[in-house]
C-alpha positions in Angstrom: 75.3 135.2 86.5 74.4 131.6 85.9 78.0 131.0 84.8 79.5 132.8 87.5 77.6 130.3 89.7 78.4 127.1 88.2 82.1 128.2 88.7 81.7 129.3 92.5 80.3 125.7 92.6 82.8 123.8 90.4 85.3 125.8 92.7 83.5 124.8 95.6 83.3 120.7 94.9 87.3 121.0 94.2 87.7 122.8 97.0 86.4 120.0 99.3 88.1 117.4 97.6 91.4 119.2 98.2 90.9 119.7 102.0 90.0 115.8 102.4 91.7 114.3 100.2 94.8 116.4 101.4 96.0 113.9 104.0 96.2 110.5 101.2 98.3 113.2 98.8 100.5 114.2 101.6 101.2 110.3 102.5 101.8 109.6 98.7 103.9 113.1 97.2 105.7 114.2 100.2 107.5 112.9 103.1 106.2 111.0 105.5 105.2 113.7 108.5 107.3 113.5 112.1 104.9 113.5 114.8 105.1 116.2 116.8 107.7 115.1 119.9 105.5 117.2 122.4 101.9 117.7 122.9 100.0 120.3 125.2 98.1 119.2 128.1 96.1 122.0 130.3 98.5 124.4 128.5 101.5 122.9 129.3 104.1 121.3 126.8 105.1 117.7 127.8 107.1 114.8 126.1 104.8 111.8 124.2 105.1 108.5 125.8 107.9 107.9 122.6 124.1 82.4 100.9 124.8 83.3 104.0 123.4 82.1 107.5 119.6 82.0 107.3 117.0 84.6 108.6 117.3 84.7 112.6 114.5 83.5 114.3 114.3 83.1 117.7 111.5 80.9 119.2 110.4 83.1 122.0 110.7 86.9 123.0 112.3 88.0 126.0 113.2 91.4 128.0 116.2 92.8 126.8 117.9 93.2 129.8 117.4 89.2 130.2 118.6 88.4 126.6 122.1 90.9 127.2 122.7 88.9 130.9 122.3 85.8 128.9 125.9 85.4 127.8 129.6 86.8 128.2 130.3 90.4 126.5 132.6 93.3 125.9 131.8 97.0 126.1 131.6 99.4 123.2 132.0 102.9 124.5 132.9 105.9 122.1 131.8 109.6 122.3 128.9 108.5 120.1 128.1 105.1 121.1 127.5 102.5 124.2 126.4 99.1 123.9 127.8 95.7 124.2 129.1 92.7 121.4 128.0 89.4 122.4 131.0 87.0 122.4 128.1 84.3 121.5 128.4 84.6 117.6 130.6 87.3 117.4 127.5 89.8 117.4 127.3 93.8 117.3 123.9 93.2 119.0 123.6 96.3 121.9 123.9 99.8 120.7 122.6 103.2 121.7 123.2 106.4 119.9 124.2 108.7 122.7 123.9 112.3 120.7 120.3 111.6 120.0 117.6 111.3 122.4 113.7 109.5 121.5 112.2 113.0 122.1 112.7 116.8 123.3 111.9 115.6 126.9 115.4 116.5 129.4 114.7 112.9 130.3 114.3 111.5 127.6 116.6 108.0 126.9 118.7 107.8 123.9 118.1 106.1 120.7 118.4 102.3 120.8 119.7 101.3 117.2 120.6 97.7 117.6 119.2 94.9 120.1 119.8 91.0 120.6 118.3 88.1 118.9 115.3 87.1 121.4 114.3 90.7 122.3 111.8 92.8 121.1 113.2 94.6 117.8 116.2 92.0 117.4 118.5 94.0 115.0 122.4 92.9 115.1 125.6 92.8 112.6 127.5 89.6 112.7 130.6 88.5 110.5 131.6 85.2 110.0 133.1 82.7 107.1 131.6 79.7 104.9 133.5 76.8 103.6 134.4 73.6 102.4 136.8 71.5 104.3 136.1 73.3 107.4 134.4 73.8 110.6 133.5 77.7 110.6 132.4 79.3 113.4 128.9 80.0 113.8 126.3 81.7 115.7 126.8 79.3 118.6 130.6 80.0 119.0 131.6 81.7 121.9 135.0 83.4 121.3 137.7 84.3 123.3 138.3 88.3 123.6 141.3 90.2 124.2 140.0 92.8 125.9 137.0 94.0 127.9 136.0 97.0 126.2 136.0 98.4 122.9 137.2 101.9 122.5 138.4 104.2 119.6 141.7 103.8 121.3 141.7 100.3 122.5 140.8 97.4 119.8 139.8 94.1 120.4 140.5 90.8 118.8 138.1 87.7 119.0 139.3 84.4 118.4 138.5 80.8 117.8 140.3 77.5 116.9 137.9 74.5 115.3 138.1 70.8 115.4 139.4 71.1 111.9 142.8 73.2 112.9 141.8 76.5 111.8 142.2 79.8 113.5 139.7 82.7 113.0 140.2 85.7 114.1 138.1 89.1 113.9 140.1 92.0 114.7 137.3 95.1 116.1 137.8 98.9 115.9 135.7 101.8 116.2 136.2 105.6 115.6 134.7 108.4 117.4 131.6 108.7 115.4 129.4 105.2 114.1 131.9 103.5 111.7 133.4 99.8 113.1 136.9 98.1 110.9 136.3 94.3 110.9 139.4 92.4 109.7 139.1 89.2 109.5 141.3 86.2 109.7 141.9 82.3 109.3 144.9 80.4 110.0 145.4 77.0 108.5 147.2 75.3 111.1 145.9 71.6 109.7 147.1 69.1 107.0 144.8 69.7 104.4 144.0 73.2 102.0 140.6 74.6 102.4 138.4 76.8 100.9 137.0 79.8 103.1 134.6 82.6 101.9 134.2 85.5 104.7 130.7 87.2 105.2 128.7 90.1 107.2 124.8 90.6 107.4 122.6 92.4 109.2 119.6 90.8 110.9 115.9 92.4 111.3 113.4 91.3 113.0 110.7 93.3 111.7 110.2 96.4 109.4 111.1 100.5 110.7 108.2 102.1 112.6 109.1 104.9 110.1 106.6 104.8 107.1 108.7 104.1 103.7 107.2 106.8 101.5 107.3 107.9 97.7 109.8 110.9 98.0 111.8 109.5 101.6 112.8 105.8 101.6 112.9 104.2 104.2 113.7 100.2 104.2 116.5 98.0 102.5 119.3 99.9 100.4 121.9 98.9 98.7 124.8 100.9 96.2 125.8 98.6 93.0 127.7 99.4 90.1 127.9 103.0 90.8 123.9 103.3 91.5 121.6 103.4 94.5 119.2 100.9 94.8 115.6 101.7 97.1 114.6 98.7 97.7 110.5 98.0 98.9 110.4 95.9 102.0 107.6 93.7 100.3 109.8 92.9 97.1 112.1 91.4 99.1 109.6 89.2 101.2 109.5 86.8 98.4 112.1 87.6 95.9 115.3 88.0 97.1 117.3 90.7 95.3 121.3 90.3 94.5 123.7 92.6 92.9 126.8 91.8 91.9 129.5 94.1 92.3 132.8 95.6 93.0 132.4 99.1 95.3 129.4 99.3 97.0 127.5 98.7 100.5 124.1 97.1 101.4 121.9 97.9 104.2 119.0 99.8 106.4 117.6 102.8 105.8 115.6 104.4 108.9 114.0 108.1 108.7 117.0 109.4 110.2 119.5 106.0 111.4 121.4 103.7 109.3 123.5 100.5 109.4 125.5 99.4 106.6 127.6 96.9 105.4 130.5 98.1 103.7 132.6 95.2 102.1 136.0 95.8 100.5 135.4 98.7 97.9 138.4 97.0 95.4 137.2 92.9 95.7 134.3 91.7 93.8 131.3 90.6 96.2 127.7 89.7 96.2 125.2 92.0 97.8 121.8 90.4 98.9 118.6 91.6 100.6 115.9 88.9 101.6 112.8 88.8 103.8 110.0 86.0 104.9 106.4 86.5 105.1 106.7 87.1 108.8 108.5 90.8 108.4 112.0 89.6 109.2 114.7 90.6 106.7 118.4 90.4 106.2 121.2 92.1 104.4 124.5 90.5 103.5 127.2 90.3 101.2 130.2 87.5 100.5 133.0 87.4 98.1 132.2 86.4 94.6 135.2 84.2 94.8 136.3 81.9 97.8 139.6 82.2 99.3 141.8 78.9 98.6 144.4 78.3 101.9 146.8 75.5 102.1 148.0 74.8 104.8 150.4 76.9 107.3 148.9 79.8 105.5 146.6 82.3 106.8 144.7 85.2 105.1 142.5 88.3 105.9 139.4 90.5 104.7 139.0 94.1 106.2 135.3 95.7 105.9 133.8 98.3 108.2 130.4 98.4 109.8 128.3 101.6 109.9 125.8 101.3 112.2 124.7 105.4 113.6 123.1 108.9 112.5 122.4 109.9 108.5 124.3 113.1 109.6 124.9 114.7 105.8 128.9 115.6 106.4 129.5 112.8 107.9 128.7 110.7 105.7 130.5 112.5 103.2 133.0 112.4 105.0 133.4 108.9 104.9 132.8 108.7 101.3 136.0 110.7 100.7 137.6 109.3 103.3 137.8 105.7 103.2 136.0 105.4 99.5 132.8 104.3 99.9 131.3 104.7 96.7 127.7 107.0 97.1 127.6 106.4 100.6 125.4 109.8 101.1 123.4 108.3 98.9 122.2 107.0 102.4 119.8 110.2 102.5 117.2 109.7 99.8 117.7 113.3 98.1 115.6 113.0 95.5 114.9 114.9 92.2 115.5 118.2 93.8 119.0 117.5 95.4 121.0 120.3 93.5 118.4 122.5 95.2 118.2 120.8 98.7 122.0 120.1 99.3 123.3 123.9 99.0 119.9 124.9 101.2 121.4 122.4 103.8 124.4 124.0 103.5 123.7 127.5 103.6 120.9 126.8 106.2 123.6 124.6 108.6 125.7 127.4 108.1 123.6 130.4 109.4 122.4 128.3 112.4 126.0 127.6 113.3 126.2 131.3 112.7 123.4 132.3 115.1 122.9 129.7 117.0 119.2 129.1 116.5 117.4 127.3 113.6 114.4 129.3 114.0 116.4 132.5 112.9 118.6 130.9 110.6 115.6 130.2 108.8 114.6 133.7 108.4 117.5 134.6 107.1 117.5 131.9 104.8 114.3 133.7 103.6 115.3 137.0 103.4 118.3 135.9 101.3 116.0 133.7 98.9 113.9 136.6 98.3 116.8 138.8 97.8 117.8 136.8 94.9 114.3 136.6 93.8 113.5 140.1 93.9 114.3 141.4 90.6 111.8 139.1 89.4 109.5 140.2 91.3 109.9 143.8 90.5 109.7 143.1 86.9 106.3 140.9 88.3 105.3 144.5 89.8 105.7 146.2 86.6 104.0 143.9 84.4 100.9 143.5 87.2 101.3 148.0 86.6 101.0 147.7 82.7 98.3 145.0 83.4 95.9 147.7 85.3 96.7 150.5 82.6 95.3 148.0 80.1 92.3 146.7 82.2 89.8 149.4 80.4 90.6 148.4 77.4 90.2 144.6 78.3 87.1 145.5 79.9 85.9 147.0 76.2 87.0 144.1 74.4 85.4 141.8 76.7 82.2 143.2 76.3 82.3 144.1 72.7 82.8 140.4 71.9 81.1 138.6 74.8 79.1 136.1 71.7 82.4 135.3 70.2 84.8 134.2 72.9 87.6 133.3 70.3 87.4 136.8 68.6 88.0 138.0 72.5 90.6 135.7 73.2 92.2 136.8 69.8 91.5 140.8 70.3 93.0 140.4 73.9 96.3 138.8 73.2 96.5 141.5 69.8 96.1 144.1 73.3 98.8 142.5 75.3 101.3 142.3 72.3 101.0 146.1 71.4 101.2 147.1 75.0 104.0 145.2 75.5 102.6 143.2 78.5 103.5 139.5 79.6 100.1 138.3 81.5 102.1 135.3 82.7 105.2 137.3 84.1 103.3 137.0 87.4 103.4 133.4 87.6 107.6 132.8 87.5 108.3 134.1 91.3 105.6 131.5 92.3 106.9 128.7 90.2 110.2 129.6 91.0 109.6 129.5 94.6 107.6 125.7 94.1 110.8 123.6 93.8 112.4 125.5 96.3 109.7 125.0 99.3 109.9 121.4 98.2 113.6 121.4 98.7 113.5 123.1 101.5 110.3 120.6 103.1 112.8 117.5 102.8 115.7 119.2 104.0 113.6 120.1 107.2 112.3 116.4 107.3 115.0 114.2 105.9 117.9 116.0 107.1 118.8 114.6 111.4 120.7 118.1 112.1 117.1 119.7 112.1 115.3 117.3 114.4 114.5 118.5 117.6 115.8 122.1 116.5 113.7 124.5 119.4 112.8 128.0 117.8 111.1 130.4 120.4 108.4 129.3 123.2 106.5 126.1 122.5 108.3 125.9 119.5 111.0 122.6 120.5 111.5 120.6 117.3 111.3 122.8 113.8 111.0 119.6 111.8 107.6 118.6 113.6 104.4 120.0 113.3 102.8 122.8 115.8 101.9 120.7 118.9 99.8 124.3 120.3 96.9 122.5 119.1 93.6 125.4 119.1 90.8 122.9 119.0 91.7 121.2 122.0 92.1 125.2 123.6 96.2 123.9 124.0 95.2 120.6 126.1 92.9 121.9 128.6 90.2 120.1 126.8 91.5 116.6 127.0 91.2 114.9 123.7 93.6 114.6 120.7 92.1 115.9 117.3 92.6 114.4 114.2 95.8 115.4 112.4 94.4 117.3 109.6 91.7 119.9 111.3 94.3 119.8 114.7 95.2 123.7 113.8 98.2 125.2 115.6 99.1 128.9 116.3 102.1 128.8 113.9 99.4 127.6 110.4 96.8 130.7 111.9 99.5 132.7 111.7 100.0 131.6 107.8 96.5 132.1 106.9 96.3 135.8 108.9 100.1 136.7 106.7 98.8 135.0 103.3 95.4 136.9 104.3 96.9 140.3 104.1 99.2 139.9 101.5 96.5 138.7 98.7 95.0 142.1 100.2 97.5 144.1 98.9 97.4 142.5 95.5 95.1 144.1 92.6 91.4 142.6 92.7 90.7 140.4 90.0 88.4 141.0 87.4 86.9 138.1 87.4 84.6 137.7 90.3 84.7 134.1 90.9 88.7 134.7 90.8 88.0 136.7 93.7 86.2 134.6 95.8 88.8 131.8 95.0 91.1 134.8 96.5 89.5 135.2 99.3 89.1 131.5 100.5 92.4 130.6 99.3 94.4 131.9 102.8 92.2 129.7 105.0 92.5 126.9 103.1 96.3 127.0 103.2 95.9 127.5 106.8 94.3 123.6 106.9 96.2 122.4 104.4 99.9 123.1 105.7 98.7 122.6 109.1 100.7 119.2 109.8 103.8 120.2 108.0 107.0 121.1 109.5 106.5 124.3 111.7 109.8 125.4 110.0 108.4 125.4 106.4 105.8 127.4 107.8 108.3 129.8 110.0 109.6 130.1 105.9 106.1 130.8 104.8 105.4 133.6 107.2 108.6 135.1 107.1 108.1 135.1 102.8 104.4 136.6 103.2 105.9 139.6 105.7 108.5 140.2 103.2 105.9 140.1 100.3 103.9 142.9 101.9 106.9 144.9 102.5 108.4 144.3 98.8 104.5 145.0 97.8 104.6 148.7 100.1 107.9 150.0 98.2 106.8 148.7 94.7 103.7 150.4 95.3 105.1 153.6 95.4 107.7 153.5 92.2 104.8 152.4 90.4 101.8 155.1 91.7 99.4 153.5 88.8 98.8 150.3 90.6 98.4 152.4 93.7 96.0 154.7 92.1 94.1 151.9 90.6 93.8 150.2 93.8 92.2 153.0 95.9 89.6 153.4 92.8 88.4 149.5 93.4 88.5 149.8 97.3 84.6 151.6 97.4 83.3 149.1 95.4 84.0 145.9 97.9 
């Protein structure tokens, strides 16, 4: 008894630890957590308020709308993008991603990617050249434009002439989704040759509101000799990093958004990602070697400019398309990404089939334990031999109770002449481990997911339950913590993992029982701010569980039998 008691209590002190130290594990292991894009308030569900040119940095901050009156512009205006390039500097400084909104609301305003230097969260592309023997343009230039707007079907060309007797021009085009062409160009119309070396970066004022975490980066990227580089935001702060390479891109990494350089994929080029102490960073590349011109010559570079959604095809898209070597690398897969891929795929797939990612879900569920469930019969069958044996393990227990070796020895002689695997049980769960993982980051890294409704108060899939009990669904008006803030969908989890333990044989062992018995609720807690879609997984698993559990039960009458004999005595 006294042993049975130290257990319960060594149980119990792990137990806590678990539940409070849940929330640092989650922030380390596992992505970082979306905030749930609604919240309840007196029961209803409504929105939350939600060698290049040095590091820019503007004096003062201003209001956006002041900074983009501030100088002449042209239009940018695809299916998937509006915004403005500022003629000052030859900037892509104004952009708005019009596909996705900030949150569920029917209101709500679309996501603002890029803004001007001088505004709050400056972030801007801007291509230019370096030389010797000549007056480049530079960030105070104000080129002449050919157009007004910028269109996939209407180009524009920017152009400047220095005191030197160069030309430059920067010929603009955009397709329908988020990728720009930049080709660049410099005429020597003067007496003398000169040496030009065109460049791009990408200016940040400060760091992603998204949380850079150990299994979904988020900060500076970069692809270099044929391998993804996840750069820490700090690193960069006061070491610079530079690659050198041919084929490759350099850039930002947001939880879902991305911009990214892409130079020439066949001309050798120098990647770079720098930072200061104050949180402003930039990401640019020039050619390894400069371009000689004499003059009456003129010469050009053509990069693109990917400045728009992580959406998983299209980015693959463009990596077949125009070459870009590991551009999906632009999603952080992970270890797991033979696993997570085909889920996306299968799971985009059945949502496209029916139309809602709640059910596609399900049936991505019903079709994982379809595959699974000839291990689980044979799980069944060994769990059958198991309770046939359980009288003689009993004997042998108590027989040798002094000499816990000579058990341990007599027991596994017992299992080998019944023919019984007692860790057959175990491979549907560790099966099913990598495949909850995979499926967690594909509901969180993954933008076709976000804001994903199911049924009811259900909206976004890859959020957590925002029917928050404690706070009886926002008639009592205060926000609880993150980790104890139960919703209906985790109680739900716990009641389903409640009754399917239920129809599982008792343990012997009695502490085993009570960890049995506790185990549901603490689940309930523990999964509570993940993804209501994992948990839509979860539920929909457990149900199928019980219902595997019900037919197994009757081919296999023993464990039945066996069952019914323990029920009196709890």
């Amino acid at each position: 008894m006294k042993d049975d008691q130290k257990n319960f209590l060594l149980f119990a002190v792990i137990a806590a630890l678990l539940l409070f130290a849940w929330p640092a594990i989650m922030h380390w292991f596992f992505p970082q957590q979306q905030a749930a894009s609604t919240q309840m308030v007196n029961g209803k569900q409504v929105a939350k308020p939600g060698a290049t040119p040095g590091i820019d940095s503007p004096a003062a901050l201003r209001d956006r709308a002041i900074v983009l009156a501030d100088g002449p512009r042209i239009a940018i205006e695809t299916p998937s993008l509006k915004g403005s390039i500022n003629l000052k500097g030859a900037r892509i400084d104004d952009l708005v991603l019009l596909g996705y909104a900030e949150t569920t609301a029917k209101n709500s305003p679309p996501i603002r990617l890029l803004s001007p230097s001088g505004a709050q969260g400056a972030y801007f592309a801007q291509f230019g050249w370096q030389g010797a023997g000549v007056q480049a343009p530079d960030q105070n230039t104000v080129w002449q434009a050919s157009g007004t707007k910028l269109t996939p079907t209407t180009p524009v060309t920017l152009t400047s002439k220095t005191a030197t007797g160069q030309v430059f021009r920067i010929d603009l085009s955009v397709d329908q989704d988020y990728m720009f062409t930049i080709r660049q160009t410099v005429a020597n119309v003067g007496q003398a040759p000169v040496s030009v070396t065109p460049f791009a970066l990408v200016s940040r004022a400060e760091r992603s509101k998204d949380v850079d975490q150990w299994a979904a980066h988020v900060g500076p990227i970069a692809v270099a000799q044929g391998a993804a580089k996840y750069i820490n935001w700090g690193d960069i702060e006061s070491t610079p990093t530079q690659l050198s390479t041919t084929g490759g891109w350099v850039g930002y990494s947001d939880h879902y958004w991305l911009t990214a350089l892409v130079p020439d994929q066949r001309v050798p080029v120098s990647l770079q990602q720098r930072g200061t102490a104050k949180q402003t960073y930039q990401a640019d590349y020039s050619l390894a070697e400069p371009l000689n011109l004499a003059p009456g010559k003129q010469v050009s570079y053509s990069s693109r400019f990917f400045a728009g959604a992580k959406e998983v095809k299209q980015l693959e898209a463009y990596q077949s398309k125009l070459g870009i070597v590991q551009f999906d690398r632009a999603i952080d897969w992970g270890w797991f990404g033979m696993i997570e891929q085909p889920i996306f795929y299968y799971l985009d797939w059945l949502f496209r089939l029916v139309g809602n990612f709640g059910v596609a879900i399900i049936l991505l569920t019903i079709t994982i334990r379809g595959l699974l469930f000839p291990i689980a019969h044979k799980q069944f069958e060994s769990m059958a031999r198991m309770r046939v044996i359980q009288p003689k393990m009993k004997a042998l227990q108590e027989r040798y109770k002094d000499d816990k070796q000579r058990q341990q020895q007599e027991i596994m002689k017992l299992y080998k002449e019944e023919k019984v695997n007692p860790l057959a049980g175990c491979l549907p769960i560790l099966l099913q481990i990598p495949i909850m993982f995979a499926l967690y980051k594909v509901l969180l890294l993954t933008i076709e997911m976000r804001h994903q409704p199911f049924v009811f108060w259900i909206r976004d899939l890859s959020a957590p339950d925002p029917a928050t009990i404690l706070n009886l669904f926002g008639y009592l008006h205060f926000t609880p913590p993150s980790f104890p803030a139960i919703g209906v969908i985790p109680v739900l989890l716990g009641v389903s993992m409640y009754f399917q333990m239920k129809f599982n044989p008792a343990p012997m062992d009695e502490v085993q029982k009570q960890v049995f018995a506790i185990m549901p609720w603490m689940l309930m807690f523990l999964m509570a701010p993940f993804a209501v879609g994992l948990q839509v997984y979860w539920i929909t698993s457990n149900v199928i569980t019980i219902l595997q559990q019900q037919w197994l039960y009757s081919r296999h009458p023993v464990l039945k039998q066996s069952m019914k004999k323990e029920a009196p005595a709890k």
